[in-house]
VOPAGU-2260 file (C-alpha; in pm, 1 decimal, decimal comma):
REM VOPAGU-2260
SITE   aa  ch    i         X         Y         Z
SITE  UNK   A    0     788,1    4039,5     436,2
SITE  UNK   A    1     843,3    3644,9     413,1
SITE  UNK   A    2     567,6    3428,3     413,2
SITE  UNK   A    3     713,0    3260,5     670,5
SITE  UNK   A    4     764,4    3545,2     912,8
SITE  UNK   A    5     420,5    3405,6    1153,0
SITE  UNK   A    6     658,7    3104,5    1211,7
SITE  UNK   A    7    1012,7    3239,0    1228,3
SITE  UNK   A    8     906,1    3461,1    1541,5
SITE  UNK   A    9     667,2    3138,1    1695,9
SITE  UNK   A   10     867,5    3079,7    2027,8
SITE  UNK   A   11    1089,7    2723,6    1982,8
SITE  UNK   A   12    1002,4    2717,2    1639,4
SITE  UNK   A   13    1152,2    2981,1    1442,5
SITE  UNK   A   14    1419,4    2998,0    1186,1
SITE  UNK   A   15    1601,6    2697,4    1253,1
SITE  UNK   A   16    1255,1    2492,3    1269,8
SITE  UNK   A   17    1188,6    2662,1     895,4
SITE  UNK   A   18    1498,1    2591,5     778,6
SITE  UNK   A   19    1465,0    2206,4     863,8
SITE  UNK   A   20    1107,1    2198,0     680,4
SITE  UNK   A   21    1246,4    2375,5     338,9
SITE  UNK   A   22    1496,9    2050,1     323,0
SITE  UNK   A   23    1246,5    1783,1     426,0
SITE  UNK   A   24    1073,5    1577,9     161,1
SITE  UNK   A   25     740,1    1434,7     193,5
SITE  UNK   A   26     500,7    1303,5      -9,0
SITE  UNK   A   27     122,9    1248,7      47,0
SITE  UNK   A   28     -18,7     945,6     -87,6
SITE  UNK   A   29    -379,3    1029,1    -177,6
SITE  UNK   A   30    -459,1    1283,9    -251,0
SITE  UNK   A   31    -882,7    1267,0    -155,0
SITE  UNK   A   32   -1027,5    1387,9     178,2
SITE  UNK   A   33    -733,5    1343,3     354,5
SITE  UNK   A   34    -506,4    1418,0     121,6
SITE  UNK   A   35    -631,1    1780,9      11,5
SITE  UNK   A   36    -586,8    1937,7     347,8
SITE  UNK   A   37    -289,3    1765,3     457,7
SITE  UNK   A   38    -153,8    1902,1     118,4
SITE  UNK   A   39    -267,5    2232,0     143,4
SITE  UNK   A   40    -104,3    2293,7     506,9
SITE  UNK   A   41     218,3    2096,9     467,0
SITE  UNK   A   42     274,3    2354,2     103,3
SITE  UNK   A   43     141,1    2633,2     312,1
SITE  UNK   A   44     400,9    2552,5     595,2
SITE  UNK   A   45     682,6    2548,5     337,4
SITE  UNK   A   46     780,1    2212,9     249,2
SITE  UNK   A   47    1072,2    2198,8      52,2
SITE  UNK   A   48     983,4    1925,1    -174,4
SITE  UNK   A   49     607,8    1807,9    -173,2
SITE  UNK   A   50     479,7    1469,1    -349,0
SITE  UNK   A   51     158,2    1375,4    -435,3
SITE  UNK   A   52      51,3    1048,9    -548,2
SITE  UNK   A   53    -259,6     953,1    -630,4
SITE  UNK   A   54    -405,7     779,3    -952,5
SITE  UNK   A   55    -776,0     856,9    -911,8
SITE  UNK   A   56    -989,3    1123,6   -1114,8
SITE  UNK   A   57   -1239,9    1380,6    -960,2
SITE  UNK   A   58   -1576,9    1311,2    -926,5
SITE  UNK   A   59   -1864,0    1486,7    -786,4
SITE  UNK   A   60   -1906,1    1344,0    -474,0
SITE  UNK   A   61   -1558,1    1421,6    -374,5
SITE  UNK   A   62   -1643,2    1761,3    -394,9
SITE  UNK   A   63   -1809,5    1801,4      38,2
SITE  UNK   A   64   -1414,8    1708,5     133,1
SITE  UNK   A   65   -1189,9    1733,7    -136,9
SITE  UNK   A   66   -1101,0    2084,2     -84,7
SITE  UNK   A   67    -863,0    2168,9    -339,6
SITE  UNK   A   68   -1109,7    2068,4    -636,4
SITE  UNK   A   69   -1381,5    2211,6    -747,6
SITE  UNK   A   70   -1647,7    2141,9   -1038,6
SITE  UNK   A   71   -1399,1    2300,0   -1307,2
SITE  UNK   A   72   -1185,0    1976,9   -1203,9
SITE  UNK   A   73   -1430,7    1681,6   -1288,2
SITE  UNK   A   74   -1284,1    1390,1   -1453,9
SITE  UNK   A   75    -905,9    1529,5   -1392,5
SITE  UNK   A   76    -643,8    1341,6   -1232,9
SITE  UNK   A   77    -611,8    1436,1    -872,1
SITE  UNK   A   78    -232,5    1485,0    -801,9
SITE  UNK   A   79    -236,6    1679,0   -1139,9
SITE  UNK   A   80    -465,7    1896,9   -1033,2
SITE  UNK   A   81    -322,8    1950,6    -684,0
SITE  UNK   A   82      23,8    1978,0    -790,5
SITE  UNK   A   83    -147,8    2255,6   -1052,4
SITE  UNK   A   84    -305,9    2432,2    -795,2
SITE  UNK   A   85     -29,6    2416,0    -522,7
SITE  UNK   A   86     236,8    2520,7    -747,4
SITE  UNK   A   87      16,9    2871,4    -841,7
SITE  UNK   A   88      10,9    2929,5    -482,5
SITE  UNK   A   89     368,9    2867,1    -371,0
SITE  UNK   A   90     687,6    2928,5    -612,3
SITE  UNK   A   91     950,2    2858,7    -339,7
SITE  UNK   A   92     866,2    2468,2    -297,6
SITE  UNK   A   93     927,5    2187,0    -558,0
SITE  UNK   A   94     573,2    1978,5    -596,6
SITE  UNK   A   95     646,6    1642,3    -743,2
SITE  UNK   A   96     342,9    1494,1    -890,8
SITE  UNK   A   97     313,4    1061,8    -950,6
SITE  UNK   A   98     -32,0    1033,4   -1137,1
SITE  UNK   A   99     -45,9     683,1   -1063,4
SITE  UNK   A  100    -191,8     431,7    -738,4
SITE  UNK   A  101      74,1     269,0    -525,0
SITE  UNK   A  102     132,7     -58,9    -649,8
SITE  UNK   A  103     369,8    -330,9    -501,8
SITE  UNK   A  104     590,0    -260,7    -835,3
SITE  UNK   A  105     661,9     111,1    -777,7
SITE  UNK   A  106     614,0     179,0    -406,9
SITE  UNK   A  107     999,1     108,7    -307,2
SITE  UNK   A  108    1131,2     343,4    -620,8
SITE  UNK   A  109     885,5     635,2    -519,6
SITE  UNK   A  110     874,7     624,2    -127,5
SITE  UNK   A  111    1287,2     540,5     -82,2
SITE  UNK   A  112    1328,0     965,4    -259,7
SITE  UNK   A  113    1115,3    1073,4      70,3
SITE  UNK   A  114    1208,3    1153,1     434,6
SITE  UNK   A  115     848,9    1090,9     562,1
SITE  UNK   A  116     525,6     930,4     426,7
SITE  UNK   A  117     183,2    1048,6     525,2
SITE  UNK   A  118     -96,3     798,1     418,6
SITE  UNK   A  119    -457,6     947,1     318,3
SITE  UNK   A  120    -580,6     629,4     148,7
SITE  UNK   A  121    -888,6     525,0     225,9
SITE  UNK   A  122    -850,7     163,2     173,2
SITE  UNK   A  123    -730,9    -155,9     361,4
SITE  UNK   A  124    -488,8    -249,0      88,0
SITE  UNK   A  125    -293,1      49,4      26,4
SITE  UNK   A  126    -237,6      60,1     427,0
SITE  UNK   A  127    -140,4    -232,9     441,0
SITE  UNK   A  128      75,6    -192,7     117,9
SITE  UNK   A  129     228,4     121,6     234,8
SITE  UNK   A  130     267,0      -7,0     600,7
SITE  UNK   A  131     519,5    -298,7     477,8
SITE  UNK   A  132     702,1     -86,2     249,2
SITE  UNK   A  133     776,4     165,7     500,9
SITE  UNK   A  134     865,9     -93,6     736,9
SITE  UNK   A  135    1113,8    -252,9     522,9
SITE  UNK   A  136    1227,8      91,8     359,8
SITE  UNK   A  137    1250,0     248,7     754,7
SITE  UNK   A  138    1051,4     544,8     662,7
SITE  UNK   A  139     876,1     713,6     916,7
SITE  UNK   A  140     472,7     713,6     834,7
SITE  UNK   A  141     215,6     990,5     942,8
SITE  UNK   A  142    -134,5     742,3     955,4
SITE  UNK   A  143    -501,3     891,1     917,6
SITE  UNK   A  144    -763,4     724,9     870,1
SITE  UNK   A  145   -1181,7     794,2     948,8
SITE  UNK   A  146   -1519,3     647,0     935,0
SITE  UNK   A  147   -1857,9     844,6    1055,1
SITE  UNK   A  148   -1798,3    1056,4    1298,3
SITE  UNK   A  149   -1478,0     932,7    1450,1
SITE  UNK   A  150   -1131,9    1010,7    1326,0
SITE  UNK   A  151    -748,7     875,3    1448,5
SITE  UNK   A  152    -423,9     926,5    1423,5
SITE  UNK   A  153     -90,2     859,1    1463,0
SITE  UNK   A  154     284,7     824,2    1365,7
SITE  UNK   A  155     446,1     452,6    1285,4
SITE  UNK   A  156     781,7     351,3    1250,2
SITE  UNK   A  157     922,2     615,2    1357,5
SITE  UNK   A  158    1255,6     526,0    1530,2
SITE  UNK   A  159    1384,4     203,8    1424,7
SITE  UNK   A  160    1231,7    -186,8    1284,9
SITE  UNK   A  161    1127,3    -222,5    1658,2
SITE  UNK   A  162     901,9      98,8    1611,2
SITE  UNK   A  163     520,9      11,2    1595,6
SITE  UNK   A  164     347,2      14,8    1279,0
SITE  UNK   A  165       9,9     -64,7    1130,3
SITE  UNK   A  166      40,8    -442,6    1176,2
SITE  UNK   A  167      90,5    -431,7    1545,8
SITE  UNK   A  168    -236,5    -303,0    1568,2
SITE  UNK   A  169    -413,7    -510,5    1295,5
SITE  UNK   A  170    -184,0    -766,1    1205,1
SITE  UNK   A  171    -429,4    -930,5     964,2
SITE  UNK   A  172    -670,1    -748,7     744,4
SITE  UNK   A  173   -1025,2    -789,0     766,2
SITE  UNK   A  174   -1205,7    -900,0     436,7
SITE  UNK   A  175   -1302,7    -724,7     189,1
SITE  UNK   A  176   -1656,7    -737,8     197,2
SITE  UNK   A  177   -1629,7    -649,0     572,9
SITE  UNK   A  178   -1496,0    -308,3     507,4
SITE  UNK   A  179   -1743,0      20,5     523,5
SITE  UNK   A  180   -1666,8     320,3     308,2
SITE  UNK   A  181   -1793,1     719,4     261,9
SITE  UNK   A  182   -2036,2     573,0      -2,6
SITE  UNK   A  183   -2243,1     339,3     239,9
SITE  UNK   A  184   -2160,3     487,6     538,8
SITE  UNK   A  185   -2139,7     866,1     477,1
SITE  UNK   A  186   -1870,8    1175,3     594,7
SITE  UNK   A  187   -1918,1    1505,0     663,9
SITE  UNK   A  188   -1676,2    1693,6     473,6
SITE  UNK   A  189   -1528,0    1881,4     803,7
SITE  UNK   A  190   -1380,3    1552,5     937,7
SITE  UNK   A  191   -1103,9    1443,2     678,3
SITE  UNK   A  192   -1020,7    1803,2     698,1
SITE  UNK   A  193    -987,7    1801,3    1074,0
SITE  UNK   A  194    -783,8    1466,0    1087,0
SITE  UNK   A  195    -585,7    1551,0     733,3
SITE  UNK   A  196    -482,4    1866,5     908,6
SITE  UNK   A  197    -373,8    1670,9    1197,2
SITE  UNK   A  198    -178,0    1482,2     978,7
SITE  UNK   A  199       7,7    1782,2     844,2
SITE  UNK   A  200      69,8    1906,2    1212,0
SITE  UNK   A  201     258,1    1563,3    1287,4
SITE  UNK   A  202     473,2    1597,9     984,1
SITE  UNK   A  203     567,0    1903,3    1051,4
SITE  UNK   A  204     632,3    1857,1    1473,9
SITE  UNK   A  205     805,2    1511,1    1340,5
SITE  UNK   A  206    1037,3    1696,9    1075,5
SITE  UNK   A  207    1150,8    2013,8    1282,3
SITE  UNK   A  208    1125,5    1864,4    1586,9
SITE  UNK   A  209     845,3    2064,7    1740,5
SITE  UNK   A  210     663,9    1997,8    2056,1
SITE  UNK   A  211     545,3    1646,1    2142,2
SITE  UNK   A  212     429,5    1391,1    1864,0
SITE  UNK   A  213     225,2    1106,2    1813,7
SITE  UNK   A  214     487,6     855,2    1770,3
SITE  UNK   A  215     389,9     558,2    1854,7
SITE  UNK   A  216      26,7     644,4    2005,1
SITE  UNK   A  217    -257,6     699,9    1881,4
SITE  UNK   A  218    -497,3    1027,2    1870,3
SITE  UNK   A  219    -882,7     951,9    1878,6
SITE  UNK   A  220   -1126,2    1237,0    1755,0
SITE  UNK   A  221   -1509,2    1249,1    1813,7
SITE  UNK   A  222   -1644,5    1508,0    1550,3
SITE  UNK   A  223   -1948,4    1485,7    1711,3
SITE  UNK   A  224   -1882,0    1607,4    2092,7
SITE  UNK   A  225   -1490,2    1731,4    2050,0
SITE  UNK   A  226   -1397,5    1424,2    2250,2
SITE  UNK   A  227   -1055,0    1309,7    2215,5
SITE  UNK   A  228    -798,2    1074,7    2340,9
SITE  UNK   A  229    -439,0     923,9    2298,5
SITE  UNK   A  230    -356,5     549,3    2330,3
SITE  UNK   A  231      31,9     478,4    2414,3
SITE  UNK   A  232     100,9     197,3    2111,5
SITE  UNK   A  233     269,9    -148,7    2246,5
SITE  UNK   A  234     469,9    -399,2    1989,4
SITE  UNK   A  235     317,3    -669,8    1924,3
SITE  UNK   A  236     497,2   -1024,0    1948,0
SITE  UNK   A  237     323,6   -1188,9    1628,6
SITE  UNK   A  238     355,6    -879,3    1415,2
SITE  UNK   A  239     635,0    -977,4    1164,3
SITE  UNK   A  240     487,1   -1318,1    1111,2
SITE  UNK   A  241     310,1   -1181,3     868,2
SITE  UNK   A  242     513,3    -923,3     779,5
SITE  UNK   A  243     714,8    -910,7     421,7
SITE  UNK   A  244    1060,3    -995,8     472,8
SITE  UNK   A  245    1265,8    -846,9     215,4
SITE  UNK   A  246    1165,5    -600,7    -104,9
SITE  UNK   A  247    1138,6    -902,6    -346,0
SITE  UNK   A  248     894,7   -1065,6    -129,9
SITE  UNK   A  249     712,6    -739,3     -85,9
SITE  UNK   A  250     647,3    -751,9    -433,2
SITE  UNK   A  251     537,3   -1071,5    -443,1
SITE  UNK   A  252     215,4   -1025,0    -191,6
SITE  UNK   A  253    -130,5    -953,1    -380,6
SITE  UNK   A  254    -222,6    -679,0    -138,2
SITE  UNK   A  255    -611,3    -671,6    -269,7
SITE  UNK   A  256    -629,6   -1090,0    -236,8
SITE  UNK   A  257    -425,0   -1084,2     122,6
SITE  UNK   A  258    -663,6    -832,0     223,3
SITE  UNK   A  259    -997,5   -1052,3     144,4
SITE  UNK   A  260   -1074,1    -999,6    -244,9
SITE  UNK   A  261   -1078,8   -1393,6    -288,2
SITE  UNK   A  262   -1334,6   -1343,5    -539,3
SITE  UNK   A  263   -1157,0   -1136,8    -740,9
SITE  UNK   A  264   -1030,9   -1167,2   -1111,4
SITE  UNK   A  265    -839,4    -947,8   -1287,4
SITE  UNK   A  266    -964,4    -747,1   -1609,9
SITE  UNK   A  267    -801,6    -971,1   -1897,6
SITE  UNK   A  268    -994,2   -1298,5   -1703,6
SITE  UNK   A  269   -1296,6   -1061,9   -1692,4
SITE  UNK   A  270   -1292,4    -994,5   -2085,7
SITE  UNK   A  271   -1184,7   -1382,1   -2172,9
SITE  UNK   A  272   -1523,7   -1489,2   -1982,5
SITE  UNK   A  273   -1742,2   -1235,6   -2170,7
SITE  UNK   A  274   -1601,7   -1403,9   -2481,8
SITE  UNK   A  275   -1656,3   -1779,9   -2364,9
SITE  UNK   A  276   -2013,1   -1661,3   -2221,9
SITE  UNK   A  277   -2262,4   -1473,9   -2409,5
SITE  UNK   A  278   -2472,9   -1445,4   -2101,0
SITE  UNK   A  279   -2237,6   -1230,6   -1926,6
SITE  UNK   A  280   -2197,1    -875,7   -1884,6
SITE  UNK   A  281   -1995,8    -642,1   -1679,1
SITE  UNK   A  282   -2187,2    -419,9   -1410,1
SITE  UNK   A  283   -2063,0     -90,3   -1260,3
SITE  UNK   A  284   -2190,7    -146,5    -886,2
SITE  UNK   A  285   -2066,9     259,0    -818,1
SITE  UNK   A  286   -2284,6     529,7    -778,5
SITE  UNK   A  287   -2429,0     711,4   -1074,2
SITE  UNK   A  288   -2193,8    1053,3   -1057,2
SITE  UNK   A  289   -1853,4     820,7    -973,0
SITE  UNK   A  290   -1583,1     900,4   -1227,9
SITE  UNK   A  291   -1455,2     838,0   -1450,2
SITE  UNK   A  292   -1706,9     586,6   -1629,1
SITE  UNK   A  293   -1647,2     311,9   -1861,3
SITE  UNK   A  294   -1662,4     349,5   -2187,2
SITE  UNK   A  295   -1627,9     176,8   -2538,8
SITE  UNK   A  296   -1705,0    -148,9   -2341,0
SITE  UNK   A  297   -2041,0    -296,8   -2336,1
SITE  UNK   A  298   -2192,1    -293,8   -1965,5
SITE  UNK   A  299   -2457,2    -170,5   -1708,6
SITE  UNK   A  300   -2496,9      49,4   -1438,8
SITE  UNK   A  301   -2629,5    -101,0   -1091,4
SITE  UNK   A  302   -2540,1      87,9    -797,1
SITE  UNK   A  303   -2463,7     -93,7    -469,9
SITE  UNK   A  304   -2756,9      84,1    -287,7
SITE  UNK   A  305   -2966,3      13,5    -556,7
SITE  UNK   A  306   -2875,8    -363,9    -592,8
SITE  UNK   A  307   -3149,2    -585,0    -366,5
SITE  UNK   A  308   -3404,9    -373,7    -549,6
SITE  UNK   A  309   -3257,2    -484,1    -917,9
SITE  UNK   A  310   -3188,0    -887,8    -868,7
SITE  UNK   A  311   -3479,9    -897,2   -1146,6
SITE  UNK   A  312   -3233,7    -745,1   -1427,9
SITE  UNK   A  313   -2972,8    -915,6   -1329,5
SITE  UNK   A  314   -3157,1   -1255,1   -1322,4
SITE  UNK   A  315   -3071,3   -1344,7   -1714,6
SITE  UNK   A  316   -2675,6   -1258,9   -1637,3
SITE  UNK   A  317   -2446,6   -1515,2   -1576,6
SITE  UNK   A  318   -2118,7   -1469,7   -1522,6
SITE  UNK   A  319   -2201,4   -1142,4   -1320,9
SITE  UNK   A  320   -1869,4    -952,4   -1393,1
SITE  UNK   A  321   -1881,6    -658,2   -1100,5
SITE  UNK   A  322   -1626,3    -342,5   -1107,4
SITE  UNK   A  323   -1660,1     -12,6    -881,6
SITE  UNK   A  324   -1382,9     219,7    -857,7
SITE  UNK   A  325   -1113,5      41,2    -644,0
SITE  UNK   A  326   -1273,6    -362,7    -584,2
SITE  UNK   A  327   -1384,0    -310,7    -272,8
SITE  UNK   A  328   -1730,0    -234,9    -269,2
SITE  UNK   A  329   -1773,6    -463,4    -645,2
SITE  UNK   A  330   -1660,4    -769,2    -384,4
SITE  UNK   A  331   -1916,1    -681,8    -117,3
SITE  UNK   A  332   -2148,7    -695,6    -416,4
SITE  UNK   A  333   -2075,7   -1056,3    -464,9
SITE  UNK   A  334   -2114,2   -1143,7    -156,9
SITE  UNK   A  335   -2449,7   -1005,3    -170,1
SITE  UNK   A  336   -2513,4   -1174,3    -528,9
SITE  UNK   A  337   -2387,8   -1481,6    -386,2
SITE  UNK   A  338   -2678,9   -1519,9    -185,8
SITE  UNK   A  339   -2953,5   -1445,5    -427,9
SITE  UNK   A  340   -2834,4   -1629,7    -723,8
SITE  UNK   A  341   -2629,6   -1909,7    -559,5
SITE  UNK   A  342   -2485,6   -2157,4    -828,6
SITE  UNK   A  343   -2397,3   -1850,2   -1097,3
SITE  UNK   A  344   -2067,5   -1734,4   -1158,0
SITE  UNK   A  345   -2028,5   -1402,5    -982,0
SITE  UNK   A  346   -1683,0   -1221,9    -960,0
SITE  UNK   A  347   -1514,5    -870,6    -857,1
SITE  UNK   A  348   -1314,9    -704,2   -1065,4
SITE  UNK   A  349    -967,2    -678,9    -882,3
SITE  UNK   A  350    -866,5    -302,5    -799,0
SITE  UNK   A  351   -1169,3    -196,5   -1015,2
SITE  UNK   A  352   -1147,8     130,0   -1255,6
SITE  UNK   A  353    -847,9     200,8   -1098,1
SITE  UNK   A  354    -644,9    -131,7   -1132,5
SITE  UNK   A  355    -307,3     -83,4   -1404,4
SITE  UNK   A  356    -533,4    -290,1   -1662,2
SITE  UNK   A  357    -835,6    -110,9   -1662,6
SITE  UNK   A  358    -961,8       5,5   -2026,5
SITE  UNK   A  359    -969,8     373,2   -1847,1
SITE  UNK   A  360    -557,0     359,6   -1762,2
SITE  UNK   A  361    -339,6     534,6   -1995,5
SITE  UNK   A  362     -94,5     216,3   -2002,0
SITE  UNK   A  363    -381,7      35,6   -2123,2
SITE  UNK   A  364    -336,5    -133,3   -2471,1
SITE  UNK   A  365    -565,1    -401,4   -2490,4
SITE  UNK   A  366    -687,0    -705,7   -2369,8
């Protein structure tokens, strides 16, 4: 029997519907809480070609919502592992696997090979990032996004460039150190899987052409009663003011300093400030079992949660170099640092462990 035989005899669905989703291409950027569930049904559905992108490593505390990792998977790149896993499950789709973050360099090569986009990020700029190239690329763009209890989403740009898209809603991001994440705010593992697998149902409606979608509205989920409710999407007029024009001006935006990180330096300014200062020192501001660590470089280990109860250690540092695992929550830091040591030289890291010149990257050579 084919493994598609449950959908071939669903009523206004069938064949045709299967045929349509063994020629679409999609690819899944992130491949976390989000990600792993939108992954595993979209495969499961039958996909023709399936791409995952995603530059991270496994850690730990992935583990309540990452679903297709496990302990065995610590430390290992996640679209690796997924396109591992999802290509021992299903031989009759082609998994293409980009081991790398979105970056304003290689977003128009990788997303211009794909019919539809679904975002599982879990970060300002990448949204924003993948928003504009989408936009400008006209690829259709499954969002997801959630935060406590709550989850929404939706599907942008859909038709045409008057479609709505992320910026209509948010035209400008908020700042960094204004953004919550799992790590201070907590999840419960069932609600990326709920929304990711919402996500997967929209590409798949979108692609075959299946019952009604969420283009241009916007699904609400409560986790915590069941409630939920759709919001009809309307254009707005000051959208494309501060939207990228063209692809060369696309990649000339500095997605983590337009979305707040005005602190921010990059690694080589980080290392050049630890030679000028002897005082200074870099500080991991991530949790204690976040991979993958830092190593070979000279540093210490300060948690965010732990960090109004540590000011003593840090007194003698100055500059206060901060990195956690994409710049977000090392930037909150600062802010935080700001206040109890005014006058010292405090800075994030920009896109943390996981920016292209991080010692950890495998394109790293030196600084």
């Amino acid at each position: 029997m084919d493994r598609f035989a449950r959908q071939y005899v669903l009523p206004g669905f069938g064949k045709e519907a299967q045929e349509k989703l063994k020629k679409s291409r999609i690819l899944v950027i992130g491949a976390g809480g989000l990600g792993c569930p939108a992954l595993l049904y979209l495969a499961a559905a039958g996909v023709g070609t399936l791409g995952i992108m995603d530059g991270d490593m496994v850690s730990v505390s992935n583990l309540n919502r990452q679903v297709l990792f496990g302990e065995s998977d610590l430390g290992m790149n996640k679209a690796e592992t997924a396109a591992h896993i999802l290509k021992s499950k299903y031989s009759d789709i082609h998994i293409e696997c980009v081991p790398e973050f979105i970056t304003t360099e290689n977003a128009a090569s990788i997303i211009s090979k794909y019919d539809l986009i679904l975002d599982g990020s879990d970060n300002f700029p990448t949204r924003y990032l993948v928003n504009d190239i989408c936009v400008l690329l006209e690829k259709p763009l499954v969002f997801g996004a959630i935060y406590q209890n709550q989850g929404q989403v939706g599907i942008l740009n859909a038709k045409d460039a008057n479609s709505i898209n992320y910026r209509d809603l948010f035209p400008d991001p908020p700042t960094a150190y204004e953004i919550p994440n799992c790590n201070e705010t907590g999840v419960l593992g069932v609600l990326p899987g709920i929304i990711g697998t919402i996500q997967a149902t929209e590409a798949i409606k979108f692609v075959t052409g299946y019952g009604n979608t969420l283009i241009d509205k916007m699904l609400f989920y409560n986790l915590l009663d069941h409630q939920s409710y759709e919001v009809s999407l309307s254009k707005s007029p000051d959208s494309h003011f501060s939207m990228p024009k063209t692809i060369a001006e696309f990649m000339e935006i500095d997605y983590a300093v337009v979305c707040g990180n005005g602190d921010s330096i990059n690694w080589g300014e980080a290392i050049e400030l630890l030679k000028k200062f002897s005082d200074g020192k870099l500080i991991d501001v991530r949790e204690k079992d976040e991979a993958p660590r830092l190593k070979n470089f000279d540093h210490i280990s300060v948690p965010i949660s732990q960090i109004e109860e540590t000011t003593g250690v840090l007194g003698p540092i100055d500059p206060m170099l901060l990195f956690c695992q994409s710049g977000i929550r090392s930037l909150k830091t600062v802010k935080i640092l700001e206040k109890a040591f005014p006058g010292k030289k405090i800075h994030s890291i920009s896109g943390g462990i996981e920016a292209m010149d991080s010692p950890i990257n495998k394109n790293y050579h030196g600084i």
